[in-house]
C-alpha positions, -999 to +999 in steps of 0.1 A: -495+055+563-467+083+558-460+096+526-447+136+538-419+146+535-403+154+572-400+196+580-369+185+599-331+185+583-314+156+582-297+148+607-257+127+610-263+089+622-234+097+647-253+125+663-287+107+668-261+077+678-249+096+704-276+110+713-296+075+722-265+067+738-266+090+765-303+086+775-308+066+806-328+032+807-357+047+813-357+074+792-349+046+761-383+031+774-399+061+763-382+070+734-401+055+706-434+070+719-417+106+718-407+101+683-447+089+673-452+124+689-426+142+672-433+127+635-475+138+641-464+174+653-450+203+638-419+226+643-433+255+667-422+280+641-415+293+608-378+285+604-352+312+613-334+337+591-301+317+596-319+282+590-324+270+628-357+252+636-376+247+669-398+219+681-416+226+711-422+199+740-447+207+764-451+244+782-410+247+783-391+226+767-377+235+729-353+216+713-335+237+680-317+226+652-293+247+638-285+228+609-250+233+586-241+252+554-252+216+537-282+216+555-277+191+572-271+184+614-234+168+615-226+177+651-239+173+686-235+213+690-260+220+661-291+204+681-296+221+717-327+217+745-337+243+770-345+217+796-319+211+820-312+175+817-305+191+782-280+177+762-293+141+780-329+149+776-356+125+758-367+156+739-337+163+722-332+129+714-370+124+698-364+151+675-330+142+660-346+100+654-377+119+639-352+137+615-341+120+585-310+106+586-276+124+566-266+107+531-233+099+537-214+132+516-239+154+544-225+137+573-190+133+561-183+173+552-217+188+550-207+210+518-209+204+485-195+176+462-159+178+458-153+190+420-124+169+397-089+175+401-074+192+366-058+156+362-091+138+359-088+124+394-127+131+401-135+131+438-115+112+461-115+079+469-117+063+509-088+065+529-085+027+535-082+025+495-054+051+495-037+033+521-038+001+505-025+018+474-001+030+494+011-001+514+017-018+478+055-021+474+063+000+442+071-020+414+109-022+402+122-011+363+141-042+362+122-066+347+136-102+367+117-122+384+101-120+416+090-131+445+044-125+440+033-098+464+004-111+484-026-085+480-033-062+511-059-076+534-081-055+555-066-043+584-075-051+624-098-021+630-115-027+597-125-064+608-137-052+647-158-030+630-174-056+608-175-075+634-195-049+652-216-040+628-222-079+624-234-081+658-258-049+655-274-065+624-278-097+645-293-082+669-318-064+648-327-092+630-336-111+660-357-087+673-376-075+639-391-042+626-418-042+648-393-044+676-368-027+660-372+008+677-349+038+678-327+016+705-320-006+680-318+018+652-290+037+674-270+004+677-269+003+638-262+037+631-229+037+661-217+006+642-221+023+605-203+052+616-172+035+638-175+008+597-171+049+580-142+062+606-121+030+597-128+032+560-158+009+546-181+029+535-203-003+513-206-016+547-219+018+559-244+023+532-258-015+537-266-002+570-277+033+564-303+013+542-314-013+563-320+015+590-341+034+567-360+005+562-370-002+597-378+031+598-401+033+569-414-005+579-422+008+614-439+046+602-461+025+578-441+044+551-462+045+515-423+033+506-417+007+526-417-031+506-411-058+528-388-075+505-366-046+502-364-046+544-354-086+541-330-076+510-313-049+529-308-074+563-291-099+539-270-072+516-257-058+553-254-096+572-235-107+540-208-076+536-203-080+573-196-112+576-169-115+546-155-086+561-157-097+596-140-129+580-106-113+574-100-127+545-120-103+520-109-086+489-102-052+500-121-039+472-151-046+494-144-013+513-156+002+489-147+037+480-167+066+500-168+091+472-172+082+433-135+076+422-129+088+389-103+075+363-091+095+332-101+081+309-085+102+273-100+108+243-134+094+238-162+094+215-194+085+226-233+084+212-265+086+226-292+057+234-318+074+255-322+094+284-344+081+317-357+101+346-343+096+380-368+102+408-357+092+440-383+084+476-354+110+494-367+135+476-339+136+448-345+140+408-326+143+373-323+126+346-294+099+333-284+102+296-269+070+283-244+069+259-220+041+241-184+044+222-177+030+194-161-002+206-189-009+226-186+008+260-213+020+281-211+056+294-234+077+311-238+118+319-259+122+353-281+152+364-293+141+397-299+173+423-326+173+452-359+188+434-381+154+436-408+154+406-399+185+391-364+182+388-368+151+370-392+160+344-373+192+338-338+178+336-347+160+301-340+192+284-314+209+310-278+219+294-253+192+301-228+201+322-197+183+306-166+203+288-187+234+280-207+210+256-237+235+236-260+210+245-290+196+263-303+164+276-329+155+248-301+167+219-272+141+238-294+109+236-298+115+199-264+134+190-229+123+205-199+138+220-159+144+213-146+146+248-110+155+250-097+149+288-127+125+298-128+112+336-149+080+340-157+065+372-158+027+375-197+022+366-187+045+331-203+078+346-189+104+328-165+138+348-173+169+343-137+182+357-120+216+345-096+199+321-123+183+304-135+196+269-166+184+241-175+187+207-212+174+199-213+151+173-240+141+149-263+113+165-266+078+148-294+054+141-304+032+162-298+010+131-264+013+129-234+007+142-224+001+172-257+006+183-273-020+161-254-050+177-269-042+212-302-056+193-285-083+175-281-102+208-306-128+223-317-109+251-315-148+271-277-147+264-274-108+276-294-116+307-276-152+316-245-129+313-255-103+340-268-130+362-235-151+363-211-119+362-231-093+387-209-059+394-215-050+430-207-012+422-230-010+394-267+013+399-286-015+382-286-042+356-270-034+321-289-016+293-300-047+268-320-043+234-344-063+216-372-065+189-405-079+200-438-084+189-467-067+207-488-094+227-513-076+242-523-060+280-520-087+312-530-062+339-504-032+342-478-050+322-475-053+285-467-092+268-444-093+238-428-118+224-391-113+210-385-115+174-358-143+165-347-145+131-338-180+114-348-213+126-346-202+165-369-219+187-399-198+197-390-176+222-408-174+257-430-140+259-419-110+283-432-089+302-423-047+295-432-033+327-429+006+335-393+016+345-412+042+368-444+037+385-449+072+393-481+088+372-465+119+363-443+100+344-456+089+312-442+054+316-474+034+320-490+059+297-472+048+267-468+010+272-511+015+277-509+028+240-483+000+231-508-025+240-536-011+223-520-026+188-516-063+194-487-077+160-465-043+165-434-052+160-412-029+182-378-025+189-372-019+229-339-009+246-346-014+283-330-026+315-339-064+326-356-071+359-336-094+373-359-098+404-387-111+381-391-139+359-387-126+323-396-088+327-377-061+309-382-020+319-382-004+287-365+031+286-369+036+249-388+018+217-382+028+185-397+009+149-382-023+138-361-022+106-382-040+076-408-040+092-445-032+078-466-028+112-444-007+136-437+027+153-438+058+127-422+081+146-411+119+140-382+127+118-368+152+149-371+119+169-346+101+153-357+067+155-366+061+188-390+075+216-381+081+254-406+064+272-400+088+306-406+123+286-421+117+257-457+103+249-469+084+222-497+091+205-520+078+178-503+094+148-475+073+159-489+038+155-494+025+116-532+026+106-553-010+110-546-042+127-515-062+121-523-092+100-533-121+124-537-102+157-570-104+172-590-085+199-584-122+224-573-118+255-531-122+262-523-153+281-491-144+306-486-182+306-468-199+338-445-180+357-413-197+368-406-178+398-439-175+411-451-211+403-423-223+423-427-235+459-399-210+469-424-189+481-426-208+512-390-199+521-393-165+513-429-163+533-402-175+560-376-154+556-401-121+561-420-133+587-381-129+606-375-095+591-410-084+606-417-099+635-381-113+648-368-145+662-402-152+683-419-153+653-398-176+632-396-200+666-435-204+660-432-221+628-412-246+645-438-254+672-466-259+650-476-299+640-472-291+602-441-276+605-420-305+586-450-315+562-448-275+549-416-277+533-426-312+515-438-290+481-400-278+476-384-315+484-406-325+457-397-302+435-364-307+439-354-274+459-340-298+488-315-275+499-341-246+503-365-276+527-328-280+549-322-248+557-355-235+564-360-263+588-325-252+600-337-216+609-367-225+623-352-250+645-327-226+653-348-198+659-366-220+685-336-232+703-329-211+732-314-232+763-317-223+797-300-228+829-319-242+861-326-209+866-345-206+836-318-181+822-306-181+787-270-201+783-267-186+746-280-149+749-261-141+715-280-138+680-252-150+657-264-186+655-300-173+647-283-150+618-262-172+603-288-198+595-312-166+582-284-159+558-275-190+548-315-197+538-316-163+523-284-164+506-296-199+486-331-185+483-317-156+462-295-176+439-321-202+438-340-176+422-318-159+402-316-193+383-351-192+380-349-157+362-324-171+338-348-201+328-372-175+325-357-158+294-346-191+281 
């Protein structure tokens, strides 16, 4: 298992693209093997004073890396050999596919982030979005009638390139991660970046992801999740094929940079602040704040650093309109911003026309913070689940007050307090919104669930992969209540779970009234009790061992009688089409010379994403009941 970090730069996806592209059959044969040997070695040096790195291959050969001002290798001229098949050579080509692969802002200009326009532009949006600004007729003064413009569609290029990258997913899919070799990598990464040159840069990142994935699935990567390698094949297989389609919304580009809006006068307050820490070695800290009318903002700090970075950016200054502030004083104090850029998912500019003021903080008890607890957390959750925004980083912050259940292995039970004549509400799970353990996330819920009865008020984002499971980012005390937090004056009400620790003093003296030392009982489990494990069993066995794989199910004599559990339980559709894919997976006709009539993968991929498509909304249902 790998968990270091690489000593190599990052490297462009074109480059290695290229690079794979130019080796011979033969040499592709051999490729994998040299990358093994390149990911257990070591660079033959000390890098130089101007940044360049050399890996040495055998007695002679050294391939260097000269990387750019970003630090990253964008072009083929940065990587050299000193063999003479050099630049065609299997050395040079192991070292670039044992480098990590360029975020998309390296490979694009290898500098740093573009800084706002003085009008509150922000950075730039994707040239296909400007054009299809610009191909929109402009809209005449006189108000008459008219004819309804039709919307832009995508244009020819953009479709052959989903198309493309369509056929590359295919492909990979068929074959699996533990085929799914620097070859195929290469074939994914040339699609992505001809998806970038043509302007869709979501269908780019899908891909970026899903080829980190194989690569983590196929290095044994301490990161790699087998169910985030068979969510990334279906994000990619789906954006492709609506693309590919011609008849998408044009918004599904996407935008390549963060487009930001201006967004006037605002006035904001602070929730809570949570530490980012990324597995690409990235760290910082996201301060969430809300307006007065009920809009969600957010001021980001996110800067490679790993670990570090993240627990020190709690207290950095914030970087917004000269603001006299830090981290910790914004999720408790508030801002007049004069100016403001937001981007679409409410992240907050920090351009040159833009100006603060702090504020004083409120209450978590007060308006208009106190309605995000006033809200069943089933409603808030059924609203996320049947609206989803595509460009959002996760679910939507949502509060409620619970009452502590007690410990069911690293998760913490609670029940949510309902007030009136509700029916009882189902219990949840608070599970840490970080596993690392230098974050004191698990820490502080293992204190929580020392003191079964506290009543607790948590304001937390819902997991909307599991059945009834919130990630607390902040608790604070309930109001009225006798048996709940007593926290610090300086504290203001409420306690961030990813920098600051509870302790004892914190926690009212005694028992709750009623609670016992008896065991918590998680109860059943929705999503796991259901038979659409069987699908999803599946599903991965594709995304891990390929088409061949899948095709076995199909041969064996229980093959029908397996999927009789979800036709009972009334999951019919999810019995049809994973008899669908099996069958399909097995169906490979032959000529009378025993070659294949069908060679192509798209049959094979459509029926994986039809079943994985259902299986995911099949679920998400599930999750609703859940919080029911």
């Amino acid at each position: 298992m790998s968990t270091a970090p690489s000593p190599l730069p990052p490297v462009a996806p074109e480059v290695l693209a290229e690079a794979v592209e130019n080796l011979t059959a033969r040499l592709r044969r051999k490729l994998d093997a040299a990358i093994e040997g390149c990911a257990a070695g070591s660079p033959a040096a000390e890098p130089a004073p101007d940044g360049s790195i050399g890996f040495r291959f055998g007695a002679d050969a050294v391939v260097t890396l000269r990387p750019g001002p970003g630090g990253a290798v964008t072009t083929a001229e940065q990587a050299a050999c000193s063999c003479l098949l050099a630049p065609r050579c299997l050395h040079r080509a192991a070292v670039l596919g044992a480098a990590p692969l360029a975020d998309a802002t390296q490979a694009e200009d290898d500098a740093e982030p573009v800084a706002e326009t003085e009008a509150g532009a922000g950075p730039e949006t994707s040239a296909p979005a400007a054009a299809l600004a610009a191909a929109q007729p402009a809209v005449p003064e006189d108000p008459a009638p008219a004819e309804p413009v039709p919307a832009p569609s995508l244009t020819a290029a953009q479709t052959a390139a989903a198309s493309a990258l369509w056929r590359a997913a295919a492909e990979a899919l068929a074959a699996g991660a533990t085929a799914g070799g620097a070859v195929v990598q290469a074939e994914l990464l040339r699609a992505a970046h001809t998806a970038r040159l043509v302007g869709l840069p979501r269908a780019e990142a899908a891909a970026l992801r899903l080829v980190r994935g194989l690569r983590a699935a196929r290095e044994r990567s301490g990161t790699h999740r087998l169910a985030d390698l068979t969510a990334a094949f279906r994000e990619l297989l789906h954006t492709a094929a609506v693309l590919a389609s011609g008849s998408a919304d044009p918004a599904l580009a996407g935008s390549a940079r963060r487009a930001y809006r201006p967004g006037g006068s605002l006035r904001v307050h602070g929730l809570c602040r949570e530490p980012v820490l990324s597995a690409t070695g990235y760290g910082g800290v996201v301060t969430h704040l809300l307006a007065p009318e009920g809009g969600r903002y957010s001021v980001s700090d996110v800067r490679p650093g790993g670990l570090a970075r993240a627990r020190g950016a709690g207290s950095a200054s914030v970087a917004l309109g000269g603001a006299v502030l830090d981290h910790a004083g914004l999720a408790r104090g508030g801002l007049r911003i004069a100016g403001a850029t937001v981007s679409h998912d409410g992240r907050l500019g920090a351009g040159r026309g833009v100006q603060a003021t702090p504020l004083p903080g409120i209450r978590w008890t007060e308006e208009p913070v106190a309605a995000l607890f006033a809200r069943p957390a089933a409603e808030a959750v059924a609203a996320q689940l049947a609206d989803p925004d595509p460009d959002a980083a996760g679910p939507a912050l949502l509060g409620c007050d619970v009452t502590v259940v007690g410990a069911a292995g690293e998760d913490l039970l609670v029940r949510e307090i309902r007030a009136g004549q509700a029916p009882a509400a189902p219990l949840l799970r608070l599970r840490a919104a970080h596993p690392h353990p230098e974050l004191p996330h698990g820490e502080n819920l293992r204190r929580i669930a020392a003191h079964p009865g506290l009543a607790l008020r948590v304001l937390g984002r819902p997991d909307l992969d599991r059945a009834a499971t919130l990630r607390p980012l902040a608790v604070g005390p309930v109001p009225d209540a006798e048996h709940t937090l007593r926290l610090p004056d300086e504290w203001f009400g409420r306690a961030d779970l990813g920098y600051e620790r509870l302790q004892g003093s914190h926690f009212p003296p005694g028992a709750a009234p009623g609670a016992g030392p008896r065991p918590a009982d998680p109860g059943p489990d929705l999503l796991a009790d259901a038979p659409l494990w069987r699908v999803r069993r599946l599903l991965e066995t594709g995304v891990a061992g390929g088409r061949r794989a899948v095709a076995e199910t199909a041969r064996g004599s229980g093959s029908q009688a397996a999927y009789g559990p979800l036709r009972r339980a009334g999951f019919t559709t999810a019995a049809e089409l994973a008899t669908a894919l099996a069958a399909e997976a097995d169906r490979r006709p032959r000529d009378a010379f025993g070659r294949l009539t069908d060679p192509s993968a798209d049959g094979y991929a459509r029926a994986w994403l039809s079943a994985a498509t259902h299986l995911a909304a099949a679920e998400r249902s599930l999750v609703a009941a859940s919080w029911a």
